[in-house]
N, C-alpha and C positions, 0 to 999 in steps of 0.2 A: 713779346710785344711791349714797345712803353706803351706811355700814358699820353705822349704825345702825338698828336694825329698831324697829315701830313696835309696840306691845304693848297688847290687847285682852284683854277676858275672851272676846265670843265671835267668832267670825268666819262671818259668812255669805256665801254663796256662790251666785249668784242672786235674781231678782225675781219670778217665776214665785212657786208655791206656796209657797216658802221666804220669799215676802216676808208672809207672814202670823207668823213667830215672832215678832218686834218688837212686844211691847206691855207695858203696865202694871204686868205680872208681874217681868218685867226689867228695868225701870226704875232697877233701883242696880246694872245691869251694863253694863260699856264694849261697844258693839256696832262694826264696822265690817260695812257691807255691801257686799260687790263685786258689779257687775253690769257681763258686757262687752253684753248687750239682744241681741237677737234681730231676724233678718232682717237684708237690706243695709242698714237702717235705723240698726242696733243698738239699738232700741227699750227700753225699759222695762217691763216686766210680766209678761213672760215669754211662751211660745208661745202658748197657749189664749188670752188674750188678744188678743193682736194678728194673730198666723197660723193659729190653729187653731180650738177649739172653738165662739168666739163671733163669729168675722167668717165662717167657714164655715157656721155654722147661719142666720147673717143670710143670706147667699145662697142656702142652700136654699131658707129661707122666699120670699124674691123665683122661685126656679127652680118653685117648687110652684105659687105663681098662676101663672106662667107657662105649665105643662105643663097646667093646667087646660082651656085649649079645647080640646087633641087627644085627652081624652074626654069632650066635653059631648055630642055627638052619640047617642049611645044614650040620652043622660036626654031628651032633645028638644029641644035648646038648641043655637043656633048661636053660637058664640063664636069667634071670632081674636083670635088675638095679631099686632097690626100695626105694632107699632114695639117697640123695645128701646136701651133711651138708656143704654149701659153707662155713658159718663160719670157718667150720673147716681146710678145704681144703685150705683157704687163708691164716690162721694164723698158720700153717703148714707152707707154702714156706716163707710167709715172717719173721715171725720163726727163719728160718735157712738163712735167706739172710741181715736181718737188724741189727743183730749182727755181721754180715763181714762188712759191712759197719761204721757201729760205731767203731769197734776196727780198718780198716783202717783210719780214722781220729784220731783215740786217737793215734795209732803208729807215724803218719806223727807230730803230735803235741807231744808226750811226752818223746817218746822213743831214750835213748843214741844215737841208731842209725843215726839220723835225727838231732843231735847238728849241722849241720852248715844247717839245714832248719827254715824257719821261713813259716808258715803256714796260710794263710789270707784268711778266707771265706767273699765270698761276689761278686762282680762283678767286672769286668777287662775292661776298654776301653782305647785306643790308643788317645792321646793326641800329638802325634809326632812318631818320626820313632824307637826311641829305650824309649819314656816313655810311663808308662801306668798312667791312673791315678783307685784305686780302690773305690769302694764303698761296705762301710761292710755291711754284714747280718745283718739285725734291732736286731736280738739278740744277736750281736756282740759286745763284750769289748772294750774298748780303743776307738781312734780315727774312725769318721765316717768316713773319706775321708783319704785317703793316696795319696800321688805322686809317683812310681817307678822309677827308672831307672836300667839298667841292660845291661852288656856288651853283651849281647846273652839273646835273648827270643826263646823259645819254647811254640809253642799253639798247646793244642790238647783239645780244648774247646766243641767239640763235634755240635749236631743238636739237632732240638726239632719239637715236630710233625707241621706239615704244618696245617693251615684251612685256605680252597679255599674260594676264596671272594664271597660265594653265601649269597643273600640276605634273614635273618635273621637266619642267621645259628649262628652265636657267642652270640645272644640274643637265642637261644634256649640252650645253656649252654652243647655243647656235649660232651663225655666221647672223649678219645683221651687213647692210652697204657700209658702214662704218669698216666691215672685213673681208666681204666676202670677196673685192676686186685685186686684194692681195694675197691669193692664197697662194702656198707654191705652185700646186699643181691642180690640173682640171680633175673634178671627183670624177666615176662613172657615171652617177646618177645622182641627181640635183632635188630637193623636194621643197617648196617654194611655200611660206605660211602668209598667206595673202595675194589680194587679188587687187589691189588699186595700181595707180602709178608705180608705184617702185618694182612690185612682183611681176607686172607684164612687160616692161622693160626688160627683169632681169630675165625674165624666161626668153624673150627674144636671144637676148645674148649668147644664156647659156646655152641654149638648145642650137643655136645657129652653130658650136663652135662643139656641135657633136655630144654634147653629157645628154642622157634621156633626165628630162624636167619633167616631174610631176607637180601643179600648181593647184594648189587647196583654195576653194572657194568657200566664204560660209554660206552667201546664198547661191542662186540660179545663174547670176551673170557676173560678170567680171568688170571693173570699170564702174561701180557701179553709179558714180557721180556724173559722168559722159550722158548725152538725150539716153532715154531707153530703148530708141532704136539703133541705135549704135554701140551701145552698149551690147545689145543682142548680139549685132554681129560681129563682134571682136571676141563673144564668147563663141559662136559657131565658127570662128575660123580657128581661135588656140586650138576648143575640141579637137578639131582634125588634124593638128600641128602637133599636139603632146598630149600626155595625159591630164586631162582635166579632171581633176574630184569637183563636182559641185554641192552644194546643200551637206556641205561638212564641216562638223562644228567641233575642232578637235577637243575631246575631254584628259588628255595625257600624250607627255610624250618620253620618252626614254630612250636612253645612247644605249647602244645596243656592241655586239663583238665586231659585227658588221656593217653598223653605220647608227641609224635613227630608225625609230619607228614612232608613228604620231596613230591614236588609233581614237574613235568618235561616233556617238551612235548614226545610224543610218538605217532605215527600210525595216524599224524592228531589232534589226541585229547592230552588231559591230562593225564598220570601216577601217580595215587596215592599210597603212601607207609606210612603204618602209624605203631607202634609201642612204646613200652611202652620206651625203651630208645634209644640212638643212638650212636654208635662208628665211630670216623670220622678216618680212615685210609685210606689217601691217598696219605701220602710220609712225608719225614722232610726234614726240612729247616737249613744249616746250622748256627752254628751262630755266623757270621762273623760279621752282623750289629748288635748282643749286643758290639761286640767291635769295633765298627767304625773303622775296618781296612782301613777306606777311609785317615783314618786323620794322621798314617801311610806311605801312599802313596802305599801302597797294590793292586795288581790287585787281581781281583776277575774275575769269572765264571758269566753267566746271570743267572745263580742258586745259585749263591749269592756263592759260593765256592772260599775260598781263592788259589791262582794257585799257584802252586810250580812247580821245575824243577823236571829230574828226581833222585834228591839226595835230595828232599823234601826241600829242599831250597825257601822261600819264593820271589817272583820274583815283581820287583814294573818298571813299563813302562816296562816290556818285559823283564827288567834284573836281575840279583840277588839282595836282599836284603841283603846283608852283616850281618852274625848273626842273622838272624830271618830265622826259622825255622817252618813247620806246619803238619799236622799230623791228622789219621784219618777223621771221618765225616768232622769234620769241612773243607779239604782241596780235599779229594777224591770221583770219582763218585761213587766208591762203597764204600756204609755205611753198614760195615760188620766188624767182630771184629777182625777176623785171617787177616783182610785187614791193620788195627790199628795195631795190636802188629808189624807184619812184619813193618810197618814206622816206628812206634817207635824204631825197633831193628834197622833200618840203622839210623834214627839218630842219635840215641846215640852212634853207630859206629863212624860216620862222625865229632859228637862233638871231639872223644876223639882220632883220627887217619882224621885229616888234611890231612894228607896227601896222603890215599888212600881213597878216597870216596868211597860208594858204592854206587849204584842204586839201587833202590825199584822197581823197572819195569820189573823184570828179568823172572817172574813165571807167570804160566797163575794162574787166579784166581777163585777159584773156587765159588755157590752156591749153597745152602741147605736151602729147604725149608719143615718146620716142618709140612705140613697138611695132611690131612689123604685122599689118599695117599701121602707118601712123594714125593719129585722131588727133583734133584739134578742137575748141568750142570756144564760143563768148557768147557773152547773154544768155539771152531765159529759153527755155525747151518751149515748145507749143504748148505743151503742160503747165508749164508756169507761166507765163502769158495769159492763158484762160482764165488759173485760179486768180490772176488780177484783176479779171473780170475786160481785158484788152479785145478786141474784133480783131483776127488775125487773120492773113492769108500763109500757108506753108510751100514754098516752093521744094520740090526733090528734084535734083539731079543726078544720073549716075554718069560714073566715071568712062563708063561703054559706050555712052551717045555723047560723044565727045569723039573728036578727029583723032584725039591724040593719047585717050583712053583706048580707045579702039585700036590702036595702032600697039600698047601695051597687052592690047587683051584681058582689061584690068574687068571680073566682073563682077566685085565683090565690092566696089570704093563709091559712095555718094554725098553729095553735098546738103544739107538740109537748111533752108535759111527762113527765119520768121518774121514776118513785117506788118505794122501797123494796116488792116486792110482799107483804111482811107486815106492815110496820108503817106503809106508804102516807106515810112521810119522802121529802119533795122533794128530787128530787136533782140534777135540773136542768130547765131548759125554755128555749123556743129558740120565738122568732115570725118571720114575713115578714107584715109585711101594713099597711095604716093604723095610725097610731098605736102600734104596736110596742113604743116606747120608755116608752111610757108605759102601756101594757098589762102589761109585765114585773115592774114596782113591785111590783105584789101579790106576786108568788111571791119576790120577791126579801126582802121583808119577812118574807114566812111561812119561810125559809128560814132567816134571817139571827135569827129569833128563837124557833127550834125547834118552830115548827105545822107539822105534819101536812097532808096533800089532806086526810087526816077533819076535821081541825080547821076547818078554814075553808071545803071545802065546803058544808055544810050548817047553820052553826051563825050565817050572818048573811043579810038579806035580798040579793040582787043583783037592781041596779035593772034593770028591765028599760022598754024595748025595749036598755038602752042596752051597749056594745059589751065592758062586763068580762064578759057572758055566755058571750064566746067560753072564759076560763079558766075559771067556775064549769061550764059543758059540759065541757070538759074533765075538770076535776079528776072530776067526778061518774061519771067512767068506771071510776076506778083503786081507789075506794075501796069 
């Protein structure tokens, strides 16, 4: 490395979300973008791209036909599923997802557009409060080491999956989403270490596509962020779909001749779980300590989260950091991507309009969870509503007193939506059931743009046979 440092106006930090500030607007500012890519890959584009969002929902949708013939039988339809060409099905999504990735890096590196970008894969760490120092990709050109400097940095450097310090868990070599969507082949049997988002998606998948899934819970329910009544029932339906371990708390785990074994006390004795591979999902970690935000003078979160204000302003002893900026995973508690783009869209507001900031805290935020069945939530449970000390009314809906539940036979899916009990203001709502995810939209709008259950119960048609019934029943309870 010289002595000399290399001097930008902005400095960005990730490919992810963060690779959307680069346009037009900046165009008469020097940009460098660092990106050391994601996965053993070290890929381009960031998680949701390549490991997360859209190579995971391409597999559910494959895992959804596939779970389709183990309920055709009550409609009168004899269906099997009689092969599963994982080869196929993998090199399929990744197919159509690692050619976006490659031409977002040949763009950011060759294309007119990007003349005042200079583009450096490799690794980013804090050296001081506005330098970084880089280190390139081993199959990286030019100089190993670089010095930065830059009037304004933006990090949107993202998380990477968590592994809990259980003893011989990182010598058992486990799969993690970062691996487990490219393996060659489907194992027999799958054993799942967590219960949130990532582990009841990936049990949907796997188990839809034939491998027997065993899914370790440490406590009673699964989900366990979801209302607790939903939560409940998305544990009483895996139960009956695969094996469920609940209230296990693995103390060891060890690669075995014939796969894994994770073993934990339980009931007095020992719980043993044994299986041909193992996926550890059970959270990610931002990654703030690959770039020693400490050295910086960066506050963080005791979850390692870089702390911004609420105009994503990076904050060092409690105050602002003048020109650092942070964004997505890496700075917020929700690691979600319509959570990322919305930061990203107020910073790059804030860079370019000084003078009217805006706030990123403004919308309640919603989630969507891809397993089968879906769930979906925004806002406060009736639980938390109360401890606000709020008067509430709870509406429930089930998906069977509906024209077009009933018509599915669905008797397991309900709506739950909570409202101011005087002024009928949405305060949150919470689904399981088909379509979920896209059932939520409405309340999430009416929420997000201060309607009422009165406002929009009553005051537009709802088509009917069809399945937004199940909220219009709803709301028409509370108001």
């Amino acid at each position: 490395m010289t002595d000399d440092a290399q001097h930008f106006d902005i400095a960005l930090v990730g490919s992810g979300s963060a690779n959307s500030l680069p346009g037009p607007e900046l165009a008469g500012s020097s940009i460098v973008q660092i990106d050391r890519g994601v996965g053993p890959r070290g890929v381009f584009g960031g998680t949701c791209l390549n490991l997360g969002c859209i190579p995971t929902k391409m597999f559910v949708h494959t895992a959804n036909l596939a779970h389709t013939p183990a309920i055709s039988g009550r409609f009168g339809l004899s269906q099997q599923l009689r092969h599963v060409d994982w080869p196929e099905i993998r090199d399929r999504i990744f197919g159509r997802i690692d050619p976006i990735s490659d031409g977002g890096e040949q763009y950011r590196r060759d294309h007119p557009d990007n003349a005042n970008l200079t583009l450096l894969r490799g690794t980013a760490r804090f050296t001081g409060p506005k330098t970084l120092e880089v280190t390139a990709a081993a199959d990286t050109d030019g100089p190993r080491t670089r010095r930065i400097t830059a009037d304004t940095i933006v990090l949107g450097a993202g998380s990477r999956p968590e592994l809990p310090p259980i003893p011989g868990l990182a010598e058992a070599q486990p799969h993690t989403s970062d691996t487990i969507m490219r393996i060659p082949e489907l194992p027999a049997s799958l054993a799942i270490l967590g219960s949130g988002v990532i582990a009841v998606e990936m049990a949907h998948i796997f188990a839809s596509l034939g491998v027997e899934v065993t899914l370790i819970a440490r406590r009673d329910r699964v989900l366990r962020g979801a209302d607790p009544e939903i939560s409940a029932r998305l544990t009483e339906i895996l139960d009956a779909r695969l094996h469920l371990e609940k209230n296990l708390d693995v103390a060891s785990v060890q690669r075995t001749a014939d796969g894994v074994e994770l073993r934990g006390p339980r009931d007095g004795g020992e719980a043993v779980v044994r299986a041909q591979e193992l996926l550890v999902a059970v959270g990610r970690r931002p990654n703030s300590d690959l770039l020693d935000v400490a050295a910086a003078g960066i506050d963080t979160a005791a979850d390692g989260r870089v702390l911004v204000d609420p105009y994503q302003r990076v904050l060092s002893g409690g105050e602002v950091l003048e020109g650092v900026w942070a964004l997505g995973d890496l700075s917020s508690p929700f690691q979600l991507k319509h959570v990322a783009n919305h930061e990203l869209r107020v910073v790059r507001h804030n860079l370019l309009h000084p003078e009217q900031l805006r706030r990123s805290d403004t919308m309640p935020i919603p989630s969507g969870v891809f397993t089968s069945p879906q769930v979906a939530w925004v806002g406060l449970t009736a639980d938390q509503a109360r401890e606000q000390g709020r008067s509430i009314r709870v509406a429930r809906q089930d998906y069977s007193a509906i024209a077009y539940g009933w018509a599915m036979e669905d008797e397991t899916g309900f709506a739950s939506i909570v409202v101011d009990a005087e002024t009928t203001e949405i305060l949150g709502a919470h689904i399981i059931g088909p379509e979920a995810t896209t059932l939520i939209q409405i309340l999430i709008q009416a929420m997000s743009t201060g309607q009422s259950a009165r406002d929009i119960a009553e005051t537009q048609y709802w088509i009917h046979p069809a399945m937004p019934e199940l909220i219009e029943n709803a709301l028409l309870q509370v108001i």
